[in-house]
N, C-alpha and C positions, 0 to 999 in steps of 0.2 A: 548477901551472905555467900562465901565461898561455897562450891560443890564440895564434896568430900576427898574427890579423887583429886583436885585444885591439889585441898590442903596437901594431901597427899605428894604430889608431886614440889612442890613448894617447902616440903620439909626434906625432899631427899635432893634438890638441887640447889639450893637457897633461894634468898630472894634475887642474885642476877646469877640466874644460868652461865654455867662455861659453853665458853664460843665453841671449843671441841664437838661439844654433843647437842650446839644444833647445829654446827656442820654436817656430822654423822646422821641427823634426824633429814636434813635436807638432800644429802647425796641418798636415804632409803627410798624416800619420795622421789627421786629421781629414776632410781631401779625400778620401781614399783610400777612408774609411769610407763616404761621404755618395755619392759616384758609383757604386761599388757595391753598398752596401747598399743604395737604393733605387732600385731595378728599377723599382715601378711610381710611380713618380712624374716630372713632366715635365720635369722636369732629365734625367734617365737616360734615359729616350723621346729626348731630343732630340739625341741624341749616336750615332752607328754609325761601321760600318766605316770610313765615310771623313772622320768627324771632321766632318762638313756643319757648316754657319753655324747658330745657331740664329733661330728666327723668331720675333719677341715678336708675338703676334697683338693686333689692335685693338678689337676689338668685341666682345660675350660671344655675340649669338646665329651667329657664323660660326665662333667659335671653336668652340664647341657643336660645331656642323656638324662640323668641322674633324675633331673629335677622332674622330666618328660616323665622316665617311670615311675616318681614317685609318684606324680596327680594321677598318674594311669592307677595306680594300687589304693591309692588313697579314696577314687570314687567305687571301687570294687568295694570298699570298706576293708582293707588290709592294713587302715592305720592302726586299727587294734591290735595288731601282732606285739610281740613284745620284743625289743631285742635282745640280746643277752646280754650278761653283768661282764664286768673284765675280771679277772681273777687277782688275786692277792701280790703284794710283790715277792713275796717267798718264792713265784712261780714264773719271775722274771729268767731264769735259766732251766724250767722244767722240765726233766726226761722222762716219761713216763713209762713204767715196767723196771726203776732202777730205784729200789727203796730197802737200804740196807738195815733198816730197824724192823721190817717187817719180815724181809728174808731173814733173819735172826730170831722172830717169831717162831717163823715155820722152821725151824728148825737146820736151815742153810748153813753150815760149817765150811773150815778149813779153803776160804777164799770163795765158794759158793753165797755166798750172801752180797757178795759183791759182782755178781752177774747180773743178766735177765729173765725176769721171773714175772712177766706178764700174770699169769695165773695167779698171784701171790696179791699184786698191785693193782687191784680193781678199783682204784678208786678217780675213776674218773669224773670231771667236775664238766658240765658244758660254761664253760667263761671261755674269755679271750685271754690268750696270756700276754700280759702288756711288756712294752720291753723295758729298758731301764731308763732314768731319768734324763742321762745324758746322753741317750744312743743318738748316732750320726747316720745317714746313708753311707755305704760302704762306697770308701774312692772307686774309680773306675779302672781298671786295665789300662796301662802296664803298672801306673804306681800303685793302683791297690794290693798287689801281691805284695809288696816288699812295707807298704805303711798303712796299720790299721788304728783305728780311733778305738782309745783303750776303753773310753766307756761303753763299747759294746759288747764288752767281754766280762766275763767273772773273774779279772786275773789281778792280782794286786805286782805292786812291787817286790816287795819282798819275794813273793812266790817262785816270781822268775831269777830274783838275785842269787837264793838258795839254789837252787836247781845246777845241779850236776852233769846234768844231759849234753852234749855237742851245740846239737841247735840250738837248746834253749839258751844257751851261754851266747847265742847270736845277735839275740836281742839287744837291743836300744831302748829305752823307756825317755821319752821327751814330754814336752810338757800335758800335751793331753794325744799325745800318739803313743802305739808302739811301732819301732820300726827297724827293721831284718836287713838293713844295712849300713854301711860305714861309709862317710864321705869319703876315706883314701880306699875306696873298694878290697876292704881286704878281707872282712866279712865273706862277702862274695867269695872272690880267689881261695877263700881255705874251703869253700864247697866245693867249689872246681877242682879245686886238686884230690880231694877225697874221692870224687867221683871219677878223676881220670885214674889214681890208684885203682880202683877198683877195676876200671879198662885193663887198664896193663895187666894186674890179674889173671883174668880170665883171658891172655893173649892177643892184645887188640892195641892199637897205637893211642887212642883217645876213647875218651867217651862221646864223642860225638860218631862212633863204629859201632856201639850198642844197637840200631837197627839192623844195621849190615849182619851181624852178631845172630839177629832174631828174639832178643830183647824190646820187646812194646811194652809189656804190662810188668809192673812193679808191684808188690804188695809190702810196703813199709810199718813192719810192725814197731809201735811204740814210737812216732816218729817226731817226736819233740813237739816242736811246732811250721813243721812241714819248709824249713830251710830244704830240704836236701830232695823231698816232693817238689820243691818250686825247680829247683834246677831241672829235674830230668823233664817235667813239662817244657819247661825252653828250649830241652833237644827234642821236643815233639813225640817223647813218651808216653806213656798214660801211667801213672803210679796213683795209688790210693791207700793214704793211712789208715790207720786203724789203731786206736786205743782201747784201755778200757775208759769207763763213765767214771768221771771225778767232777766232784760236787762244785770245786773250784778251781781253778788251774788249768782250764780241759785242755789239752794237747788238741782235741777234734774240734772243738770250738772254734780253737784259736787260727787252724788250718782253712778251715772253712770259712770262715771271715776273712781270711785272706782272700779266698776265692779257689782253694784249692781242692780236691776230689778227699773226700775220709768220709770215716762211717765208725762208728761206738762197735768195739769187740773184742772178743780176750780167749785165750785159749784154757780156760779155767775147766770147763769138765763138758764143755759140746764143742761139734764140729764146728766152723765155721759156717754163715751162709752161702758158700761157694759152690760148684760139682766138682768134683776133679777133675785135675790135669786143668786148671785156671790160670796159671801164671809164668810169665816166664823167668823171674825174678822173684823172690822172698828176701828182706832184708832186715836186718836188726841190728842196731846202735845203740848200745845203752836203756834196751829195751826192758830190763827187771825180768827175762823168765828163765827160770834154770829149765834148761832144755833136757836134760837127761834124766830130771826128777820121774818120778813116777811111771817108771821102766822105760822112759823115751816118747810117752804116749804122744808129746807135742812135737817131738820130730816124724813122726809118722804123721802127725797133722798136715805140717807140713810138706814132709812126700805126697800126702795127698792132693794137694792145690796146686804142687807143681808141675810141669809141662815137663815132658822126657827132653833130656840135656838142658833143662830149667835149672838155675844159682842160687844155692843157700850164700849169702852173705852176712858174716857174725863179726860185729865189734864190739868187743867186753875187755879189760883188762884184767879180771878172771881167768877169762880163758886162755891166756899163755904159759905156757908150761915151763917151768926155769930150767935154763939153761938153754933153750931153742934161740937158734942164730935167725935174724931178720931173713926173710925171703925163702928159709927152708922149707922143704915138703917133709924134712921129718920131725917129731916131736912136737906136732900140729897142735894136739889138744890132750886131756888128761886121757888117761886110757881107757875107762869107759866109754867117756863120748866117743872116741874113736872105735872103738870096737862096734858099738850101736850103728855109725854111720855106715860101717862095712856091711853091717845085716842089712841092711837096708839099699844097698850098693849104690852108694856115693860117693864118687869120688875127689881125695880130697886134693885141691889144685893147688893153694898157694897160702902162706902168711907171709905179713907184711905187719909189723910190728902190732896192734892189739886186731887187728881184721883179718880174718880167715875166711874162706872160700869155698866152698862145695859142690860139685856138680850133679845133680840126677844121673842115674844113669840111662840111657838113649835106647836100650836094647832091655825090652820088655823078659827075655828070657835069664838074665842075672838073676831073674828071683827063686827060681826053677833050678840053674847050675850053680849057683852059688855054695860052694861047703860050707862055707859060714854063716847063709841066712838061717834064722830060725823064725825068722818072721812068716806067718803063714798070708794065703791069699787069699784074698775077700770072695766068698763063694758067690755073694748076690752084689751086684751094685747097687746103690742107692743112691738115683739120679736125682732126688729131691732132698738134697742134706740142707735142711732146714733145724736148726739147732739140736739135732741129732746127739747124744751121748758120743764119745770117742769109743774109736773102735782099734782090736789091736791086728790090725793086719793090711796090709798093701792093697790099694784100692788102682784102678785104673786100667791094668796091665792087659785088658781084653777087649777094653773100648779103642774102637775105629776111629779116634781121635788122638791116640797112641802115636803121634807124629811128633818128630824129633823137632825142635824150635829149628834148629840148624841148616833143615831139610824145608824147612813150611813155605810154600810161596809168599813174599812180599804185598801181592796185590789182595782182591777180595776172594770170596771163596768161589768158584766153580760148579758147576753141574752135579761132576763127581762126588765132590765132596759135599756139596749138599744133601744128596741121595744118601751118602753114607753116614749122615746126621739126621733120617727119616722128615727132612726138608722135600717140600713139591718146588724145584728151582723153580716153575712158570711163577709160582705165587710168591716167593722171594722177589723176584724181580719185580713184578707187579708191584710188592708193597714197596721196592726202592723207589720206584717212578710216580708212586703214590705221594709219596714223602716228599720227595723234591718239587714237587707241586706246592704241595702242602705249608711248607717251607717259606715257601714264597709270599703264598695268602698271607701268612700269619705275619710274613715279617711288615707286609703294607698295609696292615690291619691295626701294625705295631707301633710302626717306625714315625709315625705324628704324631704319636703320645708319647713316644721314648725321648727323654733327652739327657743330658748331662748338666747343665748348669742350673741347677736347683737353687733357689725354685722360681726360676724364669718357666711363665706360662708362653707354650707354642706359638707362633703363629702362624696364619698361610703364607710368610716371607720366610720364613727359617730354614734352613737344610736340612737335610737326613741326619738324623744322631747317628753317633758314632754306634759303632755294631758292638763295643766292646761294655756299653752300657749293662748287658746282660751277661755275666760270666758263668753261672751254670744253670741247668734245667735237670730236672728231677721228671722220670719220665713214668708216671706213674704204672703202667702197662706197655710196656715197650714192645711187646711182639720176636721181631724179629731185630729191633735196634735200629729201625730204618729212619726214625727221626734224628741220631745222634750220627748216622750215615750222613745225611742230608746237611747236618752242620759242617761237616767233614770238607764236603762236595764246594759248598758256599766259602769255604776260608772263613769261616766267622770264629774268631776266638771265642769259643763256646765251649764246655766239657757238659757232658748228659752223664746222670745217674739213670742206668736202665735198670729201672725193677720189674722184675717178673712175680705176677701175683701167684702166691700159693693154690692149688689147681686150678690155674689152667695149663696151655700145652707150654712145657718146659722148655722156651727156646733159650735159655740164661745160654749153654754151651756154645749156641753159634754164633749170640750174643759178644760172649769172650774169645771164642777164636778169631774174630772179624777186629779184634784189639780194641777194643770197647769195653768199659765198667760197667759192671752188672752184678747184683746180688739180688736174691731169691727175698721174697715179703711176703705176710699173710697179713694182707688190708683190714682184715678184722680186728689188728691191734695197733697199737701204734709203730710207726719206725723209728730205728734207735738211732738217731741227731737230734740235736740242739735246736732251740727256738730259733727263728730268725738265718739260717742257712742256706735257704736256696731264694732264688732271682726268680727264677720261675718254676711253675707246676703244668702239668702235664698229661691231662689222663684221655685215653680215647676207649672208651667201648667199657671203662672201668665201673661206673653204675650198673652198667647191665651184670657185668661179671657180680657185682655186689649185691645184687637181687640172688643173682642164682644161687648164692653161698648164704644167702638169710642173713649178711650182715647189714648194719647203721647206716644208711648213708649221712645221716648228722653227726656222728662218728668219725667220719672219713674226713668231713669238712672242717670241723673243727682242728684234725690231725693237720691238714691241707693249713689251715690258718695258723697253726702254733710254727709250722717248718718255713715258712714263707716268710721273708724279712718285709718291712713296710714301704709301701709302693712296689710292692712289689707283683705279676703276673700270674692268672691262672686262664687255660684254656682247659675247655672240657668239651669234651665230643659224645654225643650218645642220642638216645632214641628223645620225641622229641617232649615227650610226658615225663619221662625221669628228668631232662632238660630244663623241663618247667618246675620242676620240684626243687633242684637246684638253685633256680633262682630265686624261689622263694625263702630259701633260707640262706642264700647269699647274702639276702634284704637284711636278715637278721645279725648277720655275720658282720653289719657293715660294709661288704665289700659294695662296690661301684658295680655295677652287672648289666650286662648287655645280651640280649639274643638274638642271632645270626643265622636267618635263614639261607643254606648253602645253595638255594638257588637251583638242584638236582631234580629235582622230583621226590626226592625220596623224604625218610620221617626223621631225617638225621637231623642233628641243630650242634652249632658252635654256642657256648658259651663262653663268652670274654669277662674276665672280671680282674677288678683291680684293687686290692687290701693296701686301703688307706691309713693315715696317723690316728688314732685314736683320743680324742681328748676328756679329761676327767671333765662333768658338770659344770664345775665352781670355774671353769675357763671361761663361760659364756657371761658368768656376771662380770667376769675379768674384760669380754670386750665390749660387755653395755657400757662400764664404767670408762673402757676408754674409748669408747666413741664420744661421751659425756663430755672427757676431757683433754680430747683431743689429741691424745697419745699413739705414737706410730706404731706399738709393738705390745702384747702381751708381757715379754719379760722388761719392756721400759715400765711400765705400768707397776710390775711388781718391786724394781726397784725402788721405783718412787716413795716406799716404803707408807703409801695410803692404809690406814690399818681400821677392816671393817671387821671385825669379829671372827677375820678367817682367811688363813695366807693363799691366794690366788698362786696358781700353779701351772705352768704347761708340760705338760707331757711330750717330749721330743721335739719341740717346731720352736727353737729358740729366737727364730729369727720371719715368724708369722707375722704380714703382715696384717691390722686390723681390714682393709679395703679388701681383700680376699674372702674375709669371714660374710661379707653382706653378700 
């Protein structure tokens, strides 16, 4: 007599079973076999109580490492740590402190709802923010500038077809690129010539005289998608865009994927994070800001940030006044703006059909003898203009940094002039010769796990990767900027973001004088860029600073993981207990982690760490099953269209192969 559950199963299959569903009964028994039978193999290792992501690591000698610290933690009993969940894909381009349904809560008006409002957006999650389905590693220098892999962007088609702006009208959209040039290079050449206009301009035969000029530092407000940023980089400028935050489309995303220098900002109702007298250039193309709105408040912005004999640069087709002959000095712009820029005394140089020209003026006493300013002067400076309200009065004109660009020496700064920026020159130097050491270490620390032809693992037969593998470094506490020095020094196509944490000592000034990128941060929050942005991270002495200030350091790292693109570098320097705590939630974090005793005597420790691809779960049955059946790849697997109750997926590594995962 049949069992019951017999009958059971005999009424919902018939009497001959489909071949389907005892294939599918035979391939469960096959999983079932392969995840628990093998204990020690790294399929099974990589699977616990909480069902964690698995991590396909990159390199063989970290993974090495890797495995070393794991038995190391694991006999401590550290395998009970948990590691963290990834976050949702909503949060695939996450900025955090930019939430316009909540600034509109609190009651943010008239273009305030569309700023930074950290205070407002406390809603931080500890996840990982994963990237998107099809993200790529970013090309290497020199073609990464000019062609980026669309899917690591938020930007559609349409977006960029719409779009009205110079550069963005530069763009190319190919089959799964974006790319900033034209095979008959004309693309290019219309940048060049834009930029050599602006030469001639300002009196100079080319733009490649912009140094000679006193022209380093660029501040491109609204800059498309950094066409016109890529150029002045190739004359060996430093230019840095700046937009505001767009949910999709980003101008700064897009920049920065390229590999170029930007940062999230808007002149909406706070200062910049800049000090005065920052830049030698201010430039705007089709930027969106009516500059004289709200009694001029943002061209005072702008006199603030720039350098005496520092260039306003405007191209609007707006701003030309009918009737004005090409190349005139008079009938420059409407008659308010021109009257404001007189208060202000700047001088107006040149137009050239929609692009107008401005000069600072060089002689600090204009503001004093001018009959026409009514502009007053800023009684107190505030050398910490950390998103400051605007203010309506001329900032600058009594700091000791009041140096005309024109006048400024070429080389590094001096004795003198360090003395008159409350700099100890012994200790400046000291940290130069610090760094160039430093420099060094890191790069041979580096340079065997760096490579270019992904995902070829190293060996001890291979050359030195290319230097241009790393295109920018983020430098979490910069000091004196002596790390973005030392790139300088090495020729490594390199550009550093030097942030200066919110108190400590404010060297951001000599930071920018020395023609270096540098803006001011309070580590307690997040910084305002896009996920996936920078190559490497960088912090030396910055946990300790983050004890002193009572802030997260799981805060920090997590901030540290969302800005970091995949495989991509973190060094961290500090005492050798905060060190250790670091690495414990490195573990967490996924990342690859390593500690480096510097061999000194002292209690200091290098921490090396490397933020690997992240893979969902349901990957690991994806590679029991094709170890099973013998399949070279995850996405061959999922073609095969096998269908077990649940579509197998990889996250970023389309081209993984299974013998890596064991």
């Amino acid at each position: 007599m049949r069992s019951s559950w017999f009958n059971k199963l005999h009424l919902f299959f018939g009497p001959k079973p489909p071949l389907n569903w005892l294939l599918l009964c035979l391939v469960s028994v096959l999983v079932v076999i392969v995840l628990l039978g093998s204990s020690s193999s790294s399929v099974y290792d990589s699977l616990n109580a909480s069902v964690s992501p698995a991590i396909y690591t990159n390199y063989r000698r970290l993974k090495e490492q890797a495995v070393s610290d794991y038995l190391e933690l694991r006999n401590l009993g550290a395998n009970h740590v948990k590691d963290f969940d990834l976050c949702g894909k909503e949060r695939e381009s996450y900025v955090p402190c930019y939430n316009v349904s909540a600034n509109l809560l609190a009651d943010f008006k008239d273009g305030e709802e569309f700023d930074r409002h950290c205070e407002v957006s406390q809603d931080r999650q500890h996840c990982l923010v994963r990237p998107p389905k099809d993200y790529k590693i970013p090309l290497t220098w020199p073609i990464g500038r000019d062609v980026i892999w669309s899917g690591n962007v938020k930007l559609s088609k349409d977006q960029f077809l719409s779009s009205g702006s110079m550069t963005k009208r530069l763009m190319l959209l190919e089959e799964n690129q974006i790319s900033f040039h034209s095979d008959d290079g004309m693309i290019i050449d219309d940048v060049k010539d834009y930029s050599n206009q602006i030469a001639e301009m300002i009196g100079l035969g080319s733009d490649t005289e912009f140094l000679k000029a006193g022209v380093r530092t660029v501040l491109d407000i609204g800059c498309g998608f950094g066409s016109f940023g890529a150029h002045l980089l190739s004359l060996k400028l430093m230019p840095v865009c700046m937009a505001s935050y767009e949910s999709t489309g980003s101008q700064v995303q897009v920049a920065l994927e390229r590999g170029l220098p930007a940062i999230i900002g808007n002149f909406i109702s706070r200062q910049l994070p800049f000090p005065s007298l920052s830049y030698d250039m201010v430039h705007c193309a089709l930027c969106g800001i009516i500059w004289d709105d709200k009694d001029g408040i943002f061209l005072i912005e702008v006199d603030r940030v720039l350098k005496p004999g520092g260039y306003f640069v405007l191209t609007s087709p707006r701003s030309r006044k009918e009737g004005s002959s090409t190349g005139s000095k008079q009938g420059s712009m409407s008659t308010p703006f021109e009257e404001f820029t007189q208060k202000i005394c700047w001088n107006f140089l040149a137009q050239q059909e929609d692009t107008f020209i401005w000069q600072k003026t060089a002689d600090a006493h204009c503001y004093i003898s001018s009959k026409q300013n009514t502009m007053p002067l800023c009684q107190k400076e505030d050398v910490q203009s950390y998103y400051q309200p605007h203010v309506h009065c001329i900032s600058g004109t009594t700091s000791k940094r009041w140096i005309p660009i024109q006048d400024r020496s070429s080389g590094s700064l001096g004795s003198a002039e360090l003395e008159d920026r409350g700099v100890d020159p012994e200790d400046f130097f000291e940290d130069l010769e610090f760094w160039r050491s430093a420099l060094r270490n890191y790069w041979s620390l580096l340079s065997p796990l760096i490579f270019s032809d992904h995902p070829k693992r190293p060996g001890d037969e291979d050359p030195l990767p290319p230097y241009n593998m790393i295109r920018n470094v983020m430098d979490l506490n910069a000091h004196y900027g002596g790390l973005s020095a030392a790139f300088v020094e090495a020729s490594k196509s390199v550009w550093v973001m030097n942030v200066v944490p919110l108190g400590a000592c404010n060297t951001l000034p000599v930071i920018l004088d020395r023609g270096f990128l540098g803006v001011l941060h309070d580590w307690c929050k997040p910084f305002p860029t896009y996920p996936r942005t920078y190559d490497m991270l960088h912090a030396k002495g910055l946990l300790s600073h983050l004890a002193s200030e009572g802030c997260s350091m799981i805060n920090l790292l997590f901030e540290m993981d969302r800005i970091l693109r995949p495989e991509g570098w973190i060094i961290i320097s500090d005492k050798v207990g905060l060190i250790e705590k670091a690495r414990a939630l490195a573990t967490q974090l996924r990342w690859e982690a390593r500690v480096i005793d510097l061999q000194n005597g002292s209690d200091q420790r290098l921490l090396l760490c490397q933020k690997p691809f992240v893979c969902h779960p349901v990957v690991i049955v994806c590679v029991a099953l094709a170890n099973i059946a013998k399949i070279s790849s995850c996405r061959k697997f999922s073609e095969a269209k096998i269908e077990l109750g649940l579509t197998p997926r990889i996250l970023n590594y389309s081209n993984y192969n299974i013998s890596d995962a064991k």
